[in-house]
C-alpha positions as CSV (number, residue, x, y, z in Angstrom):
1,X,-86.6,9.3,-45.7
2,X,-87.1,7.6,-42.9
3,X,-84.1,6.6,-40.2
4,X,-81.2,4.5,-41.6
5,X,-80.6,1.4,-38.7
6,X,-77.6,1.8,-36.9
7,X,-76.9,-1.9,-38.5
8,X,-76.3,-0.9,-42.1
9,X,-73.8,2.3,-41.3
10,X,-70.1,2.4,-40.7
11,X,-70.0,4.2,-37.4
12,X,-67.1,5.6,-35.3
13,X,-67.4,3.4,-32.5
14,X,-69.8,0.7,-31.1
15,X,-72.9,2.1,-30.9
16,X,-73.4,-0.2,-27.8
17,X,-71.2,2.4,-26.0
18,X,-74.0,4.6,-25.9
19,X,-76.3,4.0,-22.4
20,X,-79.8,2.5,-23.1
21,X,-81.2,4.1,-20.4
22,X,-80.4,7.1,-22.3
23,X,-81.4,6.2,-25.1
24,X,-84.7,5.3,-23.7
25,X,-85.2,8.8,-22.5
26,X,-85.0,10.6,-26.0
27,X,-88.4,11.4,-27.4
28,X,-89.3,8.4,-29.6
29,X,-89.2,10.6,-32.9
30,X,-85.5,10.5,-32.3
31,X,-82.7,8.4,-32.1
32,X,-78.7,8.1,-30.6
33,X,-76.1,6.7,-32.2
34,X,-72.5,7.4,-32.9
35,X,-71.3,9.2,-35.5
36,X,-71.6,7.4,-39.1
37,X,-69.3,7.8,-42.4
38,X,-72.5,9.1,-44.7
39,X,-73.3,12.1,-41.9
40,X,-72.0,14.6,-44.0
41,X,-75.0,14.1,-46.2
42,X,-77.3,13.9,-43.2
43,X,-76.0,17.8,-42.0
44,X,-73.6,17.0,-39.8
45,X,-71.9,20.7,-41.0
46,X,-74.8,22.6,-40.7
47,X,-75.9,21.7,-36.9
48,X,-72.3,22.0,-35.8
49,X,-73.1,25.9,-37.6
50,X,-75.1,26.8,-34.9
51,X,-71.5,27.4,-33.1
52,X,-69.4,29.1,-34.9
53,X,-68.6,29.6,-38.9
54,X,-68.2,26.5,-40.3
55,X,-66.1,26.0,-43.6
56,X,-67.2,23.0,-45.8
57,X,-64.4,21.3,-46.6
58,X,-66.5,19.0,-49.4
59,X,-67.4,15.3,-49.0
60,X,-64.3,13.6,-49.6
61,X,-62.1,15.9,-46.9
62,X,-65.4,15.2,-44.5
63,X,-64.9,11.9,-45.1
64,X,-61.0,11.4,-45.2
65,X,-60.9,12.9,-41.4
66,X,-64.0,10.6,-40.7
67,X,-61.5,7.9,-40.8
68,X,-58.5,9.6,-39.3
69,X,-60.3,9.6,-36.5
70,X,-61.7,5.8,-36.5
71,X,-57.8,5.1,-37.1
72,X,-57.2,6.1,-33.2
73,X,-59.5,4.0,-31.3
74,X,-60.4,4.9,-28.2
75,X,-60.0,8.2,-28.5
76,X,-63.0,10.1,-30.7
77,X,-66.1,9.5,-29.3
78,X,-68.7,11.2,-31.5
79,X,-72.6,10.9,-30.8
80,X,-75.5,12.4,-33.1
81,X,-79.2,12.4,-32.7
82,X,-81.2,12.0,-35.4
83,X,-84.6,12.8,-36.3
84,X,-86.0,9.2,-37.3
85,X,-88.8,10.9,-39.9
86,X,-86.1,12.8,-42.2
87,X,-83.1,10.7,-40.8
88,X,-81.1,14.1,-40.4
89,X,-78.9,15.3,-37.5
90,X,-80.7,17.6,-35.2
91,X,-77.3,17.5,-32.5
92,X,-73.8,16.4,-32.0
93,X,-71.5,16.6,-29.7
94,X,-68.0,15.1,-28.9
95,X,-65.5,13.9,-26.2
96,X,-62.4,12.6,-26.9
97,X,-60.0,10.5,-24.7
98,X,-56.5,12.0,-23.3
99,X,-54.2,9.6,-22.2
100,X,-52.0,10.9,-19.6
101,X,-48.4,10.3,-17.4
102,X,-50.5,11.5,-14.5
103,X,-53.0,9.6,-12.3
104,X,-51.5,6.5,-12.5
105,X,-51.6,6.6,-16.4
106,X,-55.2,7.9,-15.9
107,X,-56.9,8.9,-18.8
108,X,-59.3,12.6,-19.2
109,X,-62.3,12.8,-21.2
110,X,-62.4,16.0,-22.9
111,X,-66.5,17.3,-24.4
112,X,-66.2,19.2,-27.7
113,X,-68.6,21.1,-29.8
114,X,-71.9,20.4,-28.3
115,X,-74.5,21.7,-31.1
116,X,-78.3,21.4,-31.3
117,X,-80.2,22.6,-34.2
118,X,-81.9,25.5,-33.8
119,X,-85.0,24.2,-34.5
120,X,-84.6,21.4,-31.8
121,X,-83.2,23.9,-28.9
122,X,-84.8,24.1,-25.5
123,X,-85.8,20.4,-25.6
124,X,-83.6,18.6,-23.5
125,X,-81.4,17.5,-26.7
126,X,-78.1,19.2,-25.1
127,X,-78.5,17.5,-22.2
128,X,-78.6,14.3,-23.4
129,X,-75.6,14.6,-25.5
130,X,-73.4,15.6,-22.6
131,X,-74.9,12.7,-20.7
132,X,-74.0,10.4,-23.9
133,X,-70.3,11.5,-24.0
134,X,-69.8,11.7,-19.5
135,X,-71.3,8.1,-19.4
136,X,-69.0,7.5,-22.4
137,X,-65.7,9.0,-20.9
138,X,-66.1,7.5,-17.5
139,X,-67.0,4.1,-18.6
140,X,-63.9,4.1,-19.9
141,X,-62.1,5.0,-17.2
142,X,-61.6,8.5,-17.0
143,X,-61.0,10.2,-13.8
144,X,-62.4,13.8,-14.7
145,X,-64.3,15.0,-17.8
146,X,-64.2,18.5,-19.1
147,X,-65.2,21.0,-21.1
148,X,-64.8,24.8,-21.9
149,X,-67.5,27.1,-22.5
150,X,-68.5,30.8,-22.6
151,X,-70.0,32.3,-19.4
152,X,-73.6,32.6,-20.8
153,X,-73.4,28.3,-21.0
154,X,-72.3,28.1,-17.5
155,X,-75.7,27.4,-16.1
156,X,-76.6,24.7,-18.5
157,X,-73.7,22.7,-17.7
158,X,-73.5,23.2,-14.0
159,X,-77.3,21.5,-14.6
160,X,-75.4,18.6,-16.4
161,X,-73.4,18.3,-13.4
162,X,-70.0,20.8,-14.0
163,X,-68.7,22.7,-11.4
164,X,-66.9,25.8,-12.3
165,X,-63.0,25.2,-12.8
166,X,-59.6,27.3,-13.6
167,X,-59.6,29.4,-16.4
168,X,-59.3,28.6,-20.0
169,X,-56.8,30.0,-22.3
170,X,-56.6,30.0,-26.3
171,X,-53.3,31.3,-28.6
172,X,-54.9,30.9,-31.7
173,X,-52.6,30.6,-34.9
174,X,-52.5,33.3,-37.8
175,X,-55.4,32.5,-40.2
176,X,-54.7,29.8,-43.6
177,X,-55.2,30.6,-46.7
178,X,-55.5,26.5,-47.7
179,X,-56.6,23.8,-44.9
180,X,-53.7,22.2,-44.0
181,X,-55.6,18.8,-45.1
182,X,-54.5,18.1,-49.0
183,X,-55.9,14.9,-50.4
């Protein structure tokens, strides 16, 4: 199946966001673009696998927080890159926009679940996403963009430009039985 134009999907945000310099650095076999309401069927759950367990929540719940997020705009910035022969997602990754009291209302750009398929790894495909999203949150104003990470990724992003910062913390809450999402 070859690649679906950016023209004829309902995507998260303009895809004009995205830099074409960028864009003109992918291998041509691929293609960047933001994230689309039909990438559920285009395994959007199984790249973001390569993370951590991922529970399939079926097509319509994909789909109903698909457009929760496109209800806040300027705020989820989601980029995938597709493989333009089987017009499939070989990565993803995310940055969404804080707005903040501090900084003279500034705003803080904040990289999420940066995924590559296996099959795709070790060719430059992280790389580009996190330059998709920085170029994404500091076009739009943001005075810092970060991310958090285990220690064994801390070389590939200081490569992407991230310097070592403060500590992360998590409280995570007691496990559901049900997603909290009913539809």
């Amino acid at each position: 199946m070859p690649l679906t134009p950016d023209s004829e999907l309902d995507l998260l945000f303009p895809a004009s966001l995205i830099s074409s310099e960028l864009k003109a650095q992918l291998h041509p076999d691929l293609h960047i673009r933001p994230l689309a309401s039909t990438d559920y069927r285009r395994g959007h759950l199984h790249v973001l696998s390569v993370l951590t367990i991922v529970t399939d929540p079926g097509e319509a719940a994909w789909v109903h927080q698909y457009h929760a997020m496109r209800s806040a705009p300027s705020t989820y910035y989601t980029v995938v890159i597709i493989n333009r022969s089987t017009d499939m997602i070989v990565g993803v990754g995310s940055v969404f926009i804080e707005r903040k009291f501090l900084r003279g209302l500034g705003s803080v750009g904040h990289i999420e679940d940066i995924a590559v398929d296996k099959d795709q790894q070790g060719k430059k495909l992280g790389l580009r996403i996190i330059q998709a999203l920085t170029y994404i949150s500091e076009n739009y104003g943001c005075y810092k963009t970060i991310l958090n990470c285990n220690d064994s990724n801390i070389p590939f992003y200081e490569k992407c430009g991230f310097k070592k910062k403060e500590n992360e913390m998590a409280k995570y809450a007691p496990e559901r039985q049900n997603s909290p999402l009913r539809l």
